[in-house]
C-alpha positions in Angstrom: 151.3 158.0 -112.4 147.6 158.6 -113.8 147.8 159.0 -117.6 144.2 160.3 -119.4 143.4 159.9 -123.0 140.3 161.4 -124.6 138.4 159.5 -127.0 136.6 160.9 -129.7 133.6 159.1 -131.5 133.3 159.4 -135.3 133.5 163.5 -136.1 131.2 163.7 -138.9 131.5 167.0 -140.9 132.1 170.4 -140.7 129.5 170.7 -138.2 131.7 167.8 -135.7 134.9 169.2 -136.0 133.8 173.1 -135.3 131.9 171.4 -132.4 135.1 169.4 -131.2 137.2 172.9 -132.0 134.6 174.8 -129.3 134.5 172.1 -126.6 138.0 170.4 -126.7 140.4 173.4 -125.4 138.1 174.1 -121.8 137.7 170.1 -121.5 141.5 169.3 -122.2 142.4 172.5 -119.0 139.5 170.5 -116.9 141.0 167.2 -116.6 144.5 167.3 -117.4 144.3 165.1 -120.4 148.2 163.3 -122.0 146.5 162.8 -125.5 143.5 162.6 -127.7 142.8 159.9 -130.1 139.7 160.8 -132.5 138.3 159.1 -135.3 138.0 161.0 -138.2 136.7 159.1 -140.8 133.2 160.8 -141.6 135.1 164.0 -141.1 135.5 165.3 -144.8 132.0 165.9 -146.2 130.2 162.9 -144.0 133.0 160.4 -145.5 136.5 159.8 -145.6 138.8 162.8 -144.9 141.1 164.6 -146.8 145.2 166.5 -145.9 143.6 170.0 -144.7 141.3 168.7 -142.8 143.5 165.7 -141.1 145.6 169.2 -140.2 142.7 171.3 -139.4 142.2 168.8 -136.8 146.1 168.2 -135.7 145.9 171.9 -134.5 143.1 171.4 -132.6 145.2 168.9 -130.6 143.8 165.4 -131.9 147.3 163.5 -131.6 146.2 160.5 -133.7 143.2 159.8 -136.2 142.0 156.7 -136.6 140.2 155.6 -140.1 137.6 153.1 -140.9 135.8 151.1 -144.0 135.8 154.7 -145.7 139.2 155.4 -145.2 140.0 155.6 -149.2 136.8 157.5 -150.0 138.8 160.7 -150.5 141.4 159.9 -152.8 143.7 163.0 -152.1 144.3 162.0 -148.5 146.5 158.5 -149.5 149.8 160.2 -149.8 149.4 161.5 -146.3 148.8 158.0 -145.0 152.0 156.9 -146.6 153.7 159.6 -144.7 152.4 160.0 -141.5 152.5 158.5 -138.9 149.4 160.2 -137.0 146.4 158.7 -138.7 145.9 154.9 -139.4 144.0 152.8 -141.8 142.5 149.0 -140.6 145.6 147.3 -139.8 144.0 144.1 -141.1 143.5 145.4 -144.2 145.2 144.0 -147.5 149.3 144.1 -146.9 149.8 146.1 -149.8 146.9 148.9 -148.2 149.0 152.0 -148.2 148.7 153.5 -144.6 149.8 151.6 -141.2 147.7 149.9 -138.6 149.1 151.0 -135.5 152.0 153.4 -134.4 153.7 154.4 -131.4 153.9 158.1 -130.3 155.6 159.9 -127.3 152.5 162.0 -125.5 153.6 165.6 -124.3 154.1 164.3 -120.5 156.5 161.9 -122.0 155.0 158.5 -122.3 154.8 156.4 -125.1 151.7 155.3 -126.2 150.6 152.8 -129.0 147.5 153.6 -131.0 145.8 150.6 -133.4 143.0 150.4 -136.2 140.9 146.9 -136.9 138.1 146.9 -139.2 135.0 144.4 -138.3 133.9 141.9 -140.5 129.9 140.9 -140.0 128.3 143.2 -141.7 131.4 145.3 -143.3 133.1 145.4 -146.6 136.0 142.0 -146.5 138.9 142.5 -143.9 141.5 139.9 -142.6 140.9 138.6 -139.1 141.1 141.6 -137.0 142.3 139.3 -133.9 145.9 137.6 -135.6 146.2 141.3 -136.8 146.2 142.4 -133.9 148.4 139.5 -132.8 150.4 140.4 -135.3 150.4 144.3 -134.3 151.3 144.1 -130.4 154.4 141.5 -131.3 155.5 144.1 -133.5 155.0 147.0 -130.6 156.3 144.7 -128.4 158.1 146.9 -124.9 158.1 149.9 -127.0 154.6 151.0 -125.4 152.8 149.9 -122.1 149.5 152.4 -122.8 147.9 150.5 -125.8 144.2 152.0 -127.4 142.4 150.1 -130.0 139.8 151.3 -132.3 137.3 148.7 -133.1 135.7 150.0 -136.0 132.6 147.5 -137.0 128.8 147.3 -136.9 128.1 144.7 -134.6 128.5 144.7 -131.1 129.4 141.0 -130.9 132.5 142.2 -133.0 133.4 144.4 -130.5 132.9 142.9 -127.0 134.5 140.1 -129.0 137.7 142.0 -129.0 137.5 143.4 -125.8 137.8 140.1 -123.8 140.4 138.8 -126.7 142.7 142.0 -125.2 141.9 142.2 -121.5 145.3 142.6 -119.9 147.1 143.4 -123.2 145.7 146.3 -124.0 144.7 149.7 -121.6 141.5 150.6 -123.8 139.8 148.7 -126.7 136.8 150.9 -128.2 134.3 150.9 -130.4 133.2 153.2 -133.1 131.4 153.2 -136.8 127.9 152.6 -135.2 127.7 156.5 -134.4 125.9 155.7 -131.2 127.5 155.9 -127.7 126.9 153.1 -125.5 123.4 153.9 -123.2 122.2 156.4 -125.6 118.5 157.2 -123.6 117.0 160.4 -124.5 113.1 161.8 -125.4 113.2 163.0 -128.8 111.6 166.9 -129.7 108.2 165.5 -130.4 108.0 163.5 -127.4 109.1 159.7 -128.1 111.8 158.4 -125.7 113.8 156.3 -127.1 117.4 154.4 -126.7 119.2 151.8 -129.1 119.1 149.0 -126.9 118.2 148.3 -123.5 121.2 145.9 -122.8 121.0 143.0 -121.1 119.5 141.0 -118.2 121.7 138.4 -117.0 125.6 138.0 -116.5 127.8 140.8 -118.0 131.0 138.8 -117.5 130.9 137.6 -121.4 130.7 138.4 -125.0 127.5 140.5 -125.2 127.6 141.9 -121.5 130.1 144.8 -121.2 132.1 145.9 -118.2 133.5 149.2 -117.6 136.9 147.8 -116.9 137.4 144.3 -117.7 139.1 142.1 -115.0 142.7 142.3 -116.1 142.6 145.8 -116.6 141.4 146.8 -119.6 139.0 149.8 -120.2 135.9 149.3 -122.8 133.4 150.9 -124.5 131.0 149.2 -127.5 131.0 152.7 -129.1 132.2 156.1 -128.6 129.3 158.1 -130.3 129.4 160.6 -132.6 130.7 164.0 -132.5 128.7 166.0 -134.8 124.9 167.2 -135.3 122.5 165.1 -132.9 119.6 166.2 -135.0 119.9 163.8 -137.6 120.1 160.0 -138.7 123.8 159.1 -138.3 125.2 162.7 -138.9 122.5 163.4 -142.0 120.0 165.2 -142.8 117.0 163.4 -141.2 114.5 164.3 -143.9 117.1 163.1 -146.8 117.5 159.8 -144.7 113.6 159.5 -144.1 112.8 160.4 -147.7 115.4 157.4 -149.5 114.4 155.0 -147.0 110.5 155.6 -147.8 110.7 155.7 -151.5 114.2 153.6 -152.4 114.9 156.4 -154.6 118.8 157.6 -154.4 119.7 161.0 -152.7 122.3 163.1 -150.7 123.0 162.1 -147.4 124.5 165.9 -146.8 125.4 166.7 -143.1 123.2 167.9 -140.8 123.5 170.6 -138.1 121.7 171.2 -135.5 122.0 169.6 -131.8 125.6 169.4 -132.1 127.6 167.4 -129.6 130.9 166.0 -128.8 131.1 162.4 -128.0 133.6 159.8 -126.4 135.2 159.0 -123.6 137.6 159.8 -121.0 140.1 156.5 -120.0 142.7 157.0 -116.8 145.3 154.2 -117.1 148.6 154.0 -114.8 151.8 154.6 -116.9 153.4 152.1 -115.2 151.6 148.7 -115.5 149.7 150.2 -118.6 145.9 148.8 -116.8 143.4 151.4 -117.3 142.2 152.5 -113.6 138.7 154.2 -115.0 136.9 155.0 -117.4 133.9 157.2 -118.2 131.5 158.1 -121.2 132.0 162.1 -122.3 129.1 163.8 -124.3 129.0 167.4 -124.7 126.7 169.9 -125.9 127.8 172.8 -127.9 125.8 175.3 -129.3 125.2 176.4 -133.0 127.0 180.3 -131.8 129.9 178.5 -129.6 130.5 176.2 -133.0 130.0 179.0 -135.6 131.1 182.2 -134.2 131.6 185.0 -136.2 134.7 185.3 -138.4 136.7 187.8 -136.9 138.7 190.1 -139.8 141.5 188.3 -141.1 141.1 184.9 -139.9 142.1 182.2 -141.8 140.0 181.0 -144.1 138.9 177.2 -143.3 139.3 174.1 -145.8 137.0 173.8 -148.0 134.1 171.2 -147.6 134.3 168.4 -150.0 131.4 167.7 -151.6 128.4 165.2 -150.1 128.1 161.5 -151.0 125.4 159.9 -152.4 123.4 156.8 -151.6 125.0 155.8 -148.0 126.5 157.2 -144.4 
């Protein structure tokens, strides 16, 4: 039986999760998705996240948040990590980290699934090797879970098709995020430039800095998931605040952007039987500023409120 998760690059902002909120309900009806898995560690103000918001996006149907190298930025949200059991920190992360690397949840179909955080390590804040922790991570899940989905949160792509071929076979998905750029990124910007983050790679694809859709034993891939958030931006901020620091090394506000808003990730098919993914394809979205900002209609809840920006970094 076909079993399809939806994968949701890093939701940065207020400005990501209303566009996630406007585009997730019509694409979950369209292709029949089992679960979402989103990564929601921008989500709070540009970084880290904070217990309204982890349930803002719980009702919106994200069944498990994965977390990254700001995981801790917002202080209040570390007694939800110690209690639940639907957003994860790096599992390879200090022992005594509170939070859990991985957990195993029962998708509303009826199929258990296993859902694991790793945290790179060129380029990013120390970490344990993320490959005995995942080792350590899949003994521990053992037969509880045949569909198995990694997020790969680092800044270099080595890291990440790295991990990939380490889990092809034992795992139905291993994908990237933290970089904010989906994989084959090509577009013209306004003013006329075209533009794309890397042109891959001209030679053979069957090692660590080719990529394959679906590796050979079975295993779906993707060197980064995007963003889901405002396109018009550097990262998820303000472009002019980004530009302005970078020119002058003076210190400023990153604060969240808004406009071009999209939702990024992808869309893996896997068979609940054997756990191999069959397919899988990028998904980027574009919702307008009206579909993600409608008018409040009288007595509607009133949202959380936005913590405040961060300075000097995304």
């Amino acid at each position: 039986m076909d079993f399809r998760a939806l994968l949701i690059g890093d939701i940065v902002g207020k400005p990501g999760r209303r566009a996630l909120a406007a585009a997730l309900p019509k694409l979950m009806a369209e292709r029949s998705i089992d679960i979402v898995i989103a990564n929601a560690e921008n989500a709070a103000g540009g970084s880290g996240i904070n217990g309204p918001i982890v349930e803002e996006l719980r009702t919106l149907g994200v069944d498990c948040l994965t977390m990254g190298d700001h995981v801790y930025r917002k202080k209040e949200v570390v007694p939800v990590l110690a209690s639940s059991d639907r957003i994860l920190r790096p599992a390879n992360l200090a022992v005594e980290a509170v939070g859990r690397g991985y957990t195993v949840l029962e998708s509303q179909s009826g199929f258990k699934f296993a859902v694991a955080s790793l945290l790179g390590r060129t380029f990013m804040k120390p970490a344990d090797c993320p490959f005995h922790a995942i080792d350590r991570a899949l003994a521990e899940i053992g037969d509880k879970a045949k569909l198995i989905f990694l997020d790969m949160h680092a800044e270099a792509t080595s890291d990440k098709v790295a991990m990939g071929w380490y889990l092809d076979g034992r795992a139905t998905c291993v994908f990237g995020t933290h970089t904010h750029i989906q994989t084959a990124d090509e577009r013209v910007l306004p003013k006329g430039t075209a533009y794309i983050t890397d042109l891959g790679m001209t030679g053979p694809y069957d090692g660590v800095l080719g990529r394959r859709r679906v590796l050979p034993k079975g295993t779906a891939y993707i060197t980064d998931l995007g963003m889901t958030g405002p396109y018009d931006s550097v990262l998820g901020r303000r472009k002019e605040k980004v530009l302005s620091a970078l020119l002058t090394s003076m210190p400023t506000f990153f604060d969240v952007a808004i406009g071009d808003l999209r939702v990024c990730g992808a869309l893996v098919t896997a068979d609940t039987q054997t756990g191999r993914a069959t397919a899988i394809e990028r998904v980027m979205i574009p919702v307008t500023e009206a579909e993600a900002f409608p008018p409040k209609a009288p007595g509607q809840p009133k949202e959380p409120t936005e913590p405040a920006e961060q300075a000097d970094g995304f």
